[in-house]
N, C-alpha and C positions, 0 to 999 in steps of 0.2 A: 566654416573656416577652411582655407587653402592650406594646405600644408607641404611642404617643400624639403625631404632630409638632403640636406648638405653636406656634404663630408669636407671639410678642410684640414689639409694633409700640406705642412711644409716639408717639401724633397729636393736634394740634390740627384736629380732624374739623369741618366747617361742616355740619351736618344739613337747612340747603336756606335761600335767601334769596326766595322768594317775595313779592313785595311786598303789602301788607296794608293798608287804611287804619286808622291807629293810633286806637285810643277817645280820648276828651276829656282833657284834660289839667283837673283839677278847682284852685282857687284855692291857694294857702300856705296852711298849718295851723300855728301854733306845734308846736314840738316837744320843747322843750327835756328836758322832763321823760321824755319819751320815751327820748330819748336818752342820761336820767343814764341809767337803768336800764335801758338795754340793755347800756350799758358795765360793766354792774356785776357782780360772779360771781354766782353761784349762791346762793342762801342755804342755810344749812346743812341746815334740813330739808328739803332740795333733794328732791322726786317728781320724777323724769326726766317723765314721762307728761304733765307739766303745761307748756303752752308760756303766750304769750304773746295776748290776746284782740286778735281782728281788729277796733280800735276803729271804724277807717275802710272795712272791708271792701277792695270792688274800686276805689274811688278812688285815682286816683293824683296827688297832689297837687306841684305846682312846688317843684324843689329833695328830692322825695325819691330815696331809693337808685331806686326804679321807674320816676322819669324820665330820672336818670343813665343807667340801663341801655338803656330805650327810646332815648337822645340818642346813646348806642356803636350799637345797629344790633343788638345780640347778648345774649343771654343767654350766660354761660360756665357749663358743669357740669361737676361734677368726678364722674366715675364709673370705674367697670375697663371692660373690652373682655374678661372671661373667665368672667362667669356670667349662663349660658345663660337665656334669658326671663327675667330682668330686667335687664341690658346686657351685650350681648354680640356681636360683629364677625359681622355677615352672611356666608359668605365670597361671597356671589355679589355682592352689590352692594357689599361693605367699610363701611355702615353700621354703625355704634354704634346696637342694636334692642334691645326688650324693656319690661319693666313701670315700672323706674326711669325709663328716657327719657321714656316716655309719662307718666309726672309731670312730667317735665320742661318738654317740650312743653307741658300744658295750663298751666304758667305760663307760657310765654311764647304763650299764646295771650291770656293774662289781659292781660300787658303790652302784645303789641303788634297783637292782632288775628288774629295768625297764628299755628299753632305751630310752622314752620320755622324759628324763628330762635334756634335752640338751637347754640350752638358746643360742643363736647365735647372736654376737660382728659383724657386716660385718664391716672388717678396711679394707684400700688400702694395695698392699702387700710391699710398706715404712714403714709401722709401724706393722709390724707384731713380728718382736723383742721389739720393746718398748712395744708395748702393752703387752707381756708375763713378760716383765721384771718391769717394773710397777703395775702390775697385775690388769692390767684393765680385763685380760683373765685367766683362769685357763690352758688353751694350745690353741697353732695356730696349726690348722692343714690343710695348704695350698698349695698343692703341693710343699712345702717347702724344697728346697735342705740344709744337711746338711753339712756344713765346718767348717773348724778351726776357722772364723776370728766369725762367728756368738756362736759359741761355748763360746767364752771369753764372751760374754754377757747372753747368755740362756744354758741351759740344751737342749739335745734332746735325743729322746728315739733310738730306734736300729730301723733300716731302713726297712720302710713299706710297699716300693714302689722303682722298680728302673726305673728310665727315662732316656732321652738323649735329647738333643737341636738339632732342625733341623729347617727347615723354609718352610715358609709358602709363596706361590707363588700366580699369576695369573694362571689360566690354560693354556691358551696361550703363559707364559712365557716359554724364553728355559733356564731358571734359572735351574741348576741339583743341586749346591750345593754350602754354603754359599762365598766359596772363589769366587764366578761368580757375586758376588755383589759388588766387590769396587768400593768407592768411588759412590755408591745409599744407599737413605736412607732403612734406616730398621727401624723398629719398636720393641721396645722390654719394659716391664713395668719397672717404676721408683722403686728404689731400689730391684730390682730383679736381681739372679746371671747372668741373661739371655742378660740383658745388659752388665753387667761387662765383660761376656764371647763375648760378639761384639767388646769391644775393643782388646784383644788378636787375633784378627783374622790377619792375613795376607795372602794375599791384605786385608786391612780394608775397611768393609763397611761403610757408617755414622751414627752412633748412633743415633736415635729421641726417647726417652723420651716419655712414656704418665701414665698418672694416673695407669691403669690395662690395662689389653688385651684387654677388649669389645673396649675401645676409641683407641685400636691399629686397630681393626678390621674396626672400624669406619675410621681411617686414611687410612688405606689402600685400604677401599670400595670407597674413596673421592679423590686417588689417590695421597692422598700427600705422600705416602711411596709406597715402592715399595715391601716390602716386611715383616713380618713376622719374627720373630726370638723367638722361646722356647722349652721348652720342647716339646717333642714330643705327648706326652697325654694332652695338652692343645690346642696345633694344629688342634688336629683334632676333639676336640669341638668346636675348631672353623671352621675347613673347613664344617663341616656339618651345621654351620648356612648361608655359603655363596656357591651357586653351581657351582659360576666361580672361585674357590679357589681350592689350590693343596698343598701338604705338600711333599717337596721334598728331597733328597740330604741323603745322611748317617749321623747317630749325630756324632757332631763332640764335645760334653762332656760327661758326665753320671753325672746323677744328682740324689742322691740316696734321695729321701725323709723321713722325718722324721717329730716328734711332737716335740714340742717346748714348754717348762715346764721352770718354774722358778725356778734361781741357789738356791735360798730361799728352796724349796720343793722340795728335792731329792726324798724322802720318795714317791712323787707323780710319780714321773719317775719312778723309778722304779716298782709301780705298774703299770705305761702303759705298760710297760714292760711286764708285767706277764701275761697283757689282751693280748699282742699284740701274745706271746709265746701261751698262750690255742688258738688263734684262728690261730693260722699256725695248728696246732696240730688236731683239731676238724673238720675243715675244712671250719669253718666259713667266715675264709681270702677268702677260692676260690670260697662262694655263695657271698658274696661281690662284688667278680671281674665279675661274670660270669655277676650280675643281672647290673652292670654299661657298664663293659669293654669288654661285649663278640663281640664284633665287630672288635675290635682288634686279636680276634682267642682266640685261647683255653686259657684258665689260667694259667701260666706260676707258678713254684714253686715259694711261698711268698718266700722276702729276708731270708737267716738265720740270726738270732741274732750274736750277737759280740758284746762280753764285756769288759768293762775296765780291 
C-alpha cells in the first residue's frame, strides 16, 4: 500500500506586507452602466471564453472595487493549498506558492505597487464560486475552468491558461485512456468540472468524490480508486509527488482557465483584465510559466484575450 500523509490546514496566510508606494489614485468615472451589467447574468448565448473589455485599463479610479481593496491594505484570494505548481503549501517556508499566486501577486502588484499584498482564503474547490459570490474573496484563482453554468453566478476574466483532462494511472497500469476505465472507480474533486466531465464519458467510469486531489491522491495510493481524473496540469503535480504514478491517455476536454470576480465588481474584472493583457505583452506571463511550468517544455503563447 502507497501511503501519502496529507496535512490539511485551513488558513488565512498574509503572503508578506512589504510596504510599496501605492500608483496614482486617477479622478471618479461615472459608472453606472457599468455596474447594471456586471450585475446582470449571463446571456444566453453566453461563450465562457468571452469576459469583460478593460475599458479603463490600469486606472484606478475614486470609489472603485480597486481602491476599496488598495484602502483594506490586502488583496484576499481564494485558492487550495494541494496543487503542486500552481498553489500549493511550501513545506519549508508554509507559503501558499505556484503559477495561480503569481497571478495573484501581479495584481496586486497592479493595485498597489507591490506584489506582497496578497492575503490567501485556502477553500475546497466546492466553494470556490460561493466564496467569490459572497465575497468572502476578492478572486478565486484555482485552476478554475471557465463555463456558462458558473458564469450565471461570478464573473470571470479572459482565459489564463489553457488545460485538458486526462488521467492519472498506476505505472504498471495498461490503462491508455479514460474510456479503458469502465465501470472502475476514478477519482476526481467534489464540485470540480472534472467530475461532472466523468459522467459524460462512455463506457462510464465510476465517479468517487473527495474533498480536493491531495485526498484523491491519497485514495488512490490506498487503492480504493483506480484511478485519477483532471486536468492535465494538476496530474502531473501529482505524479511527481508519487513515483509509481503515470498521467495517461489524450484529454479528452479542454478546460480553459480563468479568475473569478464578483457579478457586483465589474470595474475589478476588467482591471484583471488589463493586468492579465500587459503581462501577455511584457512577457511576464512567460517568466511565470517558465519559473513553475518549464517542465512541461517551453512556454507556449499565453491564451489571447476575447471580449464580450
Amino acid at each position: 500500500m502507497r501511503v501519502l500523509a496529507v496535512v490539511a490546514t485551513v488558513a488565512l496566510l498574509a503572503a508578506g506586507c512589504t510596504p510599496a508606494p501605492p500608483p496614482p489614485v486617477d479622478a471618479p468615472r461615472p459608472s453606472p452602466a457599468a455596474s447594471a451589467a456586471g450585475s446582470a447574468p449571463a446571456a444566453p448565448e453566453c461563450d465562457p471564453r468571452k469576459s469583460w473589455r478593460p475599458t479603463q485599463g490600469l486606472r484606478i479610479a475614486a470609489g472603485s472595487r480597486m481602491a476599496e481593496i488598495r484602502e483594506r491594505g490586502h488583496l484576499i484570494l481564494g485558492t487550495s493549498q494541494d496543487t503542486l505548481l500552481f498553489s500549493s503549501r511550501n513545506p519549508f517556508t508554509g507559503a501558499i506558492e505556484g503559477f495561480d499566486v503569481d497571478m495573484a501577486r501581479e495584481i496586486s502588484r497592479a493595485v498597489f505597487g507591490s506584489p506582497d499584498k496578497v492575503r490567501i482564503l485556502v477553500i475546497p474547490r466546492s466553494r470556490r464560486v460561493e466564496a467569490v459570490a459572497k465575497g468572502e474573496v476578492d478572486l478565486a484563482i484555482n485552476t478554475m475552468t471557465t463555463n456558462c453554468a458558473r458564469w450565471q453566478q461570478v464573473d470571470f476574466s479572459t482565459v489564463y491558461y489553457e488545460a485538458g483532462q486526462k488521467v492519472l494511472v498506476g505505472k504498471d497500469s495498461t490503462v491508455t485512456r479514460i474510456e479503458d476505465l469502465h465501470d472502475r472507480p476514478v477519482c476526481a474533486a467534489d464540485g470540480s468540472t472534472s467530475l461532472e466531465n466523468l459522467a459524460k464519458v462512455d463506457p462510464k467510469p465510476i465517479p468517487v468524490a473527495r474533498r480536493d486531489f491531495g485526498e484523491c491522491l491519497v485514495a488512490f495510493q490506498q487503492n480504493e480508486v483506480e484511478a485519477i481524473s483532471t486536468d492535465d496540469t494538476i496530474l502531473a503535480g501529482l505524479a511527481a509527488q508519487d513515483p509509481y504514478a503515470k498521467v495517461v491517455g489524450p484529454p479528452f476536454t479542454r478546460e480553459p482557465y480563468a479568475i473569478a470576480v464578483s457579478k457586483e465588481h465589474r470595474d475589478l474584472t476588467e482591471f484583471v483584465n488589463a493586468v492579465l493583457e500587459r503581462m501577455r505583452a511584457d512577457g511576464t506571463w512567460k517568466r511565470v510559466y517558465d519559473r513553475w511550468l518549464h517542465d512541461s517544455g517551453p512556454a507556449p503563447k499565453p491564451p489571447a484575450a476575447d471580449y464580450r
